[in-house]
N, C-alpha and C positions, 0 to 999 in steps of 0.2 A: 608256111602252113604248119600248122601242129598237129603230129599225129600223136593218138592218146592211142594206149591199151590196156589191158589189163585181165584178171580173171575177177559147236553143230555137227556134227557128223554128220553128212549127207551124200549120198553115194553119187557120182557124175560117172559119167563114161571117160576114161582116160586111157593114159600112153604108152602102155605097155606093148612090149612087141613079141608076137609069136613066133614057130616054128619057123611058120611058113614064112616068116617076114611079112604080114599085115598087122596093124596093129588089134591087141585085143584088148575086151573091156577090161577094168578096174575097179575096183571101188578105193575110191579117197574121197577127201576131205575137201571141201571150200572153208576159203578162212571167212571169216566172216568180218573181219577189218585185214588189212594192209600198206605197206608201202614197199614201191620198188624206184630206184632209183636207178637211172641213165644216160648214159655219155650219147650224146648224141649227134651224129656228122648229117648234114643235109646239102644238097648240094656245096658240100666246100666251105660250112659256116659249122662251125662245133658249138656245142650249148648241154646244158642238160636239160632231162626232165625229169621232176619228182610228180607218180603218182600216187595217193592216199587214198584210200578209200572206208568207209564206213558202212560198210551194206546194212540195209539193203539199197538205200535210197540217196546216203549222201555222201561224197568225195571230190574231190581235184586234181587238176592235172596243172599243173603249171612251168614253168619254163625259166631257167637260170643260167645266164652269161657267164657266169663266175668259173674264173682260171680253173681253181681244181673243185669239185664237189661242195654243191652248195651245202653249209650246215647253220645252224638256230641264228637265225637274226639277220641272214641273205634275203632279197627281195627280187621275189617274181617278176621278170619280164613281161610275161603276158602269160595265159592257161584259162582254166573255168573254174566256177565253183560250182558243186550243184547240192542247194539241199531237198528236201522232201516236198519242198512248195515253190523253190525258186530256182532260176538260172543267173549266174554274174558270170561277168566278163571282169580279169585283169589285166591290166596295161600300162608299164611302166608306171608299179606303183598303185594307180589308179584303181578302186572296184566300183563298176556298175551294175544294177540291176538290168536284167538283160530283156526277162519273160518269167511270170507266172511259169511253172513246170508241172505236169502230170506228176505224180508216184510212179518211179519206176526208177531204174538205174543211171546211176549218176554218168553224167558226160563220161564216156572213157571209159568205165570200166564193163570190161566183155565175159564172155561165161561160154566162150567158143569151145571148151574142154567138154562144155555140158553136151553140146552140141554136136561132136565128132563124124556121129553116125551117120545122123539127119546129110551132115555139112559131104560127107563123102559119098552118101547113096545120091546125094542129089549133083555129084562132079562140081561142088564148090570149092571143094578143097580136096587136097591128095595126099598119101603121107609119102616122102620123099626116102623115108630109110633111114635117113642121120640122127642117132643120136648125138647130143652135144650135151656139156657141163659147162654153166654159164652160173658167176657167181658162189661157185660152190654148190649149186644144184641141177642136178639130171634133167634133160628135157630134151624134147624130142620136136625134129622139123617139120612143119606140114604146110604144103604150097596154095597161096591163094590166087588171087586174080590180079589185087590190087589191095591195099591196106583195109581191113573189113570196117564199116563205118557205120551201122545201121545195115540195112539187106544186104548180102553176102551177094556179089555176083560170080555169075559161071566162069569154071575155069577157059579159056579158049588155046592151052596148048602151043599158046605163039609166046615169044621170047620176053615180053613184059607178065610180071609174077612180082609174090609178094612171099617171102619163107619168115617163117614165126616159126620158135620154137617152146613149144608150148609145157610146160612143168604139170605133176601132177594135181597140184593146186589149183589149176588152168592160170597159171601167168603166163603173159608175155615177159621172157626172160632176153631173147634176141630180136632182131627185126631185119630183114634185108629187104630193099623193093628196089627191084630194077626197072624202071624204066624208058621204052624206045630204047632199048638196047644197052644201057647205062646205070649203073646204080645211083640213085638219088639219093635213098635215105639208109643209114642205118641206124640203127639203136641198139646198145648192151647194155644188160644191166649189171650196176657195180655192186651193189646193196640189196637183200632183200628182208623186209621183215615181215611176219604172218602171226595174226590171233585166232583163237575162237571165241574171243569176246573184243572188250576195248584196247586199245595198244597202247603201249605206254608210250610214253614223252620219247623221243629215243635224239638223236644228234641230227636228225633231216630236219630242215625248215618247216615251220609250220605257217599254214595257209593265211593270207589278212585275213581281219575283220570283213564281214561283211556289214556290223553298223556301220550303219552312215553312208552308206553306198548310195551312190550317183543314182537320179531315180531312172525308172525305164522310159521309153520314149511313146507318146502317144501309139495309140492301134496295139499296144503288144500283147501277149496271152494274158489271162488273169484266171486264177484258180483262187476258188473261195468254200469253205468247209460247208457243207448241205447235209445235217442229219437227217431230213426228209426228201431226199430229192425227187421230183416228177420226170420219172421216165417212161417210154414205151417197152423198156424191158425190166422184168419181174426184178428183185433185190437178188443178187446172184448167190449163194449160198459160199460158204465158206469151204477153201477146199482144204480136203482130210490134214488132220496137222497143224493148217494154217489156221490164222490168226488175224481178225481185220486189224490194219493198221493205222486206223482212225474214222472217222464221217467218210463219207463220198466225197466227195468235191464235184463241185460244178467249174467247166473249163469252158472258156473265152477266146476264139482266135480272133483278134482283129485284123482289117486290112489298114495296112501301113499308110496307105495311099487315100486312104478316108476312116479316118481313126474312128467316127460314129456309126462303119457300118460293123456286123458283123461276118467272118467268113462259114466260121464253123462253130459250135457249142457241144456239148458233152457232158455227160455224166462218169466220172469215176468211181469205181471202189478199187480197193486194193487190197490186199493180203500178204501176210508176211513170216515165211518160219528162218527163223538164224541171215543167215545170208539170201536166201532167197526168197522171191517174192512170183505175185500172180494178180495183173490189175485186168478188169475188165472195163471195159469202156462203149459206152450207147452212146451215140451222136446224129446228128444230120448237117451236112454240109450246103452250105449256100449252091442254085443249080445246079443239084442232085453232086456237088462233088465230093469223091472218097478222099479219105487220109492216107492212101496207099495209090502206089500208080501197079497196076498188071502186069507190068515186063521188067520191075525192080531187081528181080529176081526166079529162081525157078521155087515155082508156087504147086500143088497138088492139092488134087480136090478132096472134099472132106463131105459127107452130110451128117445134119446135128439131127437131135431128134427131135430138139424144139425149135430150131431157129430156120429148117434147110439146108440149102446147098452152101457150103463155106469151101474155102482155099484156105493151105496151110505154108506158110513158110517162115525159113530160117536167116534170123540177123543177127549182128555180132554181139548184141547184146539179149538173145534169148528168141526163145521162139514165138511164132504169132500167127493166130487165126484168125481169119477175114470174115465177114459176112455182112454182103451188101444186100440188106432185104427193102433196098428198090424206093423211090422216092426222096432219094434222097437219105434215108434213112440207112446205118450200119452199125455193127457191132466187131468191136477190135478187142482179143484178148490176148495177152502176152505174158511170157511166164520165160523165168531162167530155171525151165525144166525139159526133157526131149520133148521133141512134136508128139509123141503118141499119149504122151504125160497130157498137155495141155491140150490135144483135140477131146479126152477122154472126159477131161474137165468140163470144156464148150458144150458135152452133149447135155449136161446138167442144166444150160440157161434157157429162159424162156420167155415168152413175149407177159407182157403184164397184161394182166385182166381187163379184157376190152380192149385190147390193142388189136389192128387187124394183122391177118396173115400175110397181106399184103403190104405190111410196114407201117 
């Protein structure tokens, strides 16, 4: 299994520690490109991993055998690619197109520093106390559940945990996960570099091509550029700052298992300032089903002033508010900014003209 992490001026909530020993806010920086590199043990198999990232929308994580630290013209074992429109898989070598992808943050990389607040008023995570100096930068532990992957789950205080220690950057600088009583995986990092623009060439491997890549398999996602798209919800307005980051896009889930049906369709917009981003998303699911399951995570209710009653919650890659208005019919928006940023936003959406309240 590969686990990925990761973390303009723009202020995040970070890791400083107070008097009292809790941690208190900060203001820093997200870079807005990086790479961090990784030694990494897994059960008893050593490997590395190099992540790269290009926010908002596109980076990798990929995975290297090689005796000591992979550098320029090493070849990836396996990892992801992900750009602004697409998902590839690598494998020994190999790049496939995987799925069509939303706008949104690349596989891997997390914005959990953004998040701290949300992640510890809701008992996702905890700060443990420990500061550490990893790579030649400060960073500080804070205890999860399990490796975060998408929705953060609740801590449960029993002897399986996951400690990151997290830099003011919001990287993952260490990684320990114990679990059934055991440590499985660790990760250090050996390397780190940080931009607030493009990064230069530097001595890490650089990602394959994705020309030419293996095509995807019948039924997978497809996202295709809709300057006029027909939705049930109004064109969402741009939020303060931000910037759209191209057309909407129209999104495709197919089912695997009959590639001519559909599961789920959707409309995107997206928005974009430096490193971070804010996409909204209208949909309806085949027999009324959500893109979200209810017990993912701990979720807190919300009401919009255009949409109703919404849920709020927090995953590793940024926050996200729910809103099932029935029918089959939902509205999903997500942002690598705090919950109170992005509910604040959702109050701003609205049904389009002649849609009913009823969805």
């Amino acid at each position: 299994m590969l686990v990925m992490a990761g973390a303009a001026a723009l202020g995040i909530t970070a890791l400083s520690c107070s008097a009292s020993g809790h941690s208190a806010p900060v203001r820093t920086t997200l870079p807005t490109s990086y790479v961090v590199v990784y030694r990494v043990a897994q059960n008893d198999v050593h490997d590395w991993e190099v992540l790269s990232m290009r926010r908002p929308f596109a980076g990798s994580g990929l995975v290297y055998d090689t005796a000591a630290a992979p550098g320029r013209g090493d070849r990836a074992v396996s990892g992801s690619i992900s750009t602004g429109e697409a998902l590839y898989t690598v494998e020994t070598g190999t790049v496939r197109l995987v799925s069509g992808r939303q706008p949104g943050p690349a596989s891997g990389d997390q914005y959990l520093a953004v998040e701290l607040d949300d992640l510890m008023a809701r008992k996702l995570a905890a700060d443990t106390g420990q500061d550490r100096t990893v790579a030649g930068r400060a960073c500080r532990v804070y205890r999860f559940a399990e490796p975060p992957s998408g929705p953060v789950l609740a801590l449960t205080g029993g002897a399986d945990h996951d400690d990151l220690c997290l830099d003011q950057a919001g990287l993952v600088l260490s990684e320990r996960w114990t679990y059934h009583g055991s440590v499985v995986l660790e990760r250090t990092a050996t390397a780190v570099r940080t931009s607030n623009g493009d990064l230069p060439a530097g001595p890490d491997p650089e990602p394959p091509s994705t020309a030419g890549a293996a095509p995807m398999a019948p039924g997978a996602a497809t996202v295709s550029p809709d300057p006029r798209p027909q939705s049930f919800l109004a064109p969402p307005p741009a939020p303060r700052r931000y910037q759209p980051s191209g057309p909407a896009v129209d999104f495709r889930l197919g089912d695997p298992q009959n590639p001519s049906s559909t599961v789920a369709t959707s409309v995107v917009w997206a928005f974009a300032e430096g490193p971070r981003s804010i996409t909204v998303e209208a949909g309806t699911g085949r027999g009324g089903e959500l893109p979200w399951r209810t017990d993912d995570t701990v979720t807190k209710p919300a009401a919009l002033r255009g949409l109703g009653p919404a849920t709020s919650a927090v995953r590793s890659d940024g926050a996200e508010v729910r809103v099932d208005l029935g029918g089959g019919r939902w509205v999903r928006v997500r942002g690598t900014v705090p919950v109170s940023e992005l509910v604040a936003y959702a109050q701003r959406l609205t049904r389009a003209a002649g849609a009913s309240a009823g969805g």
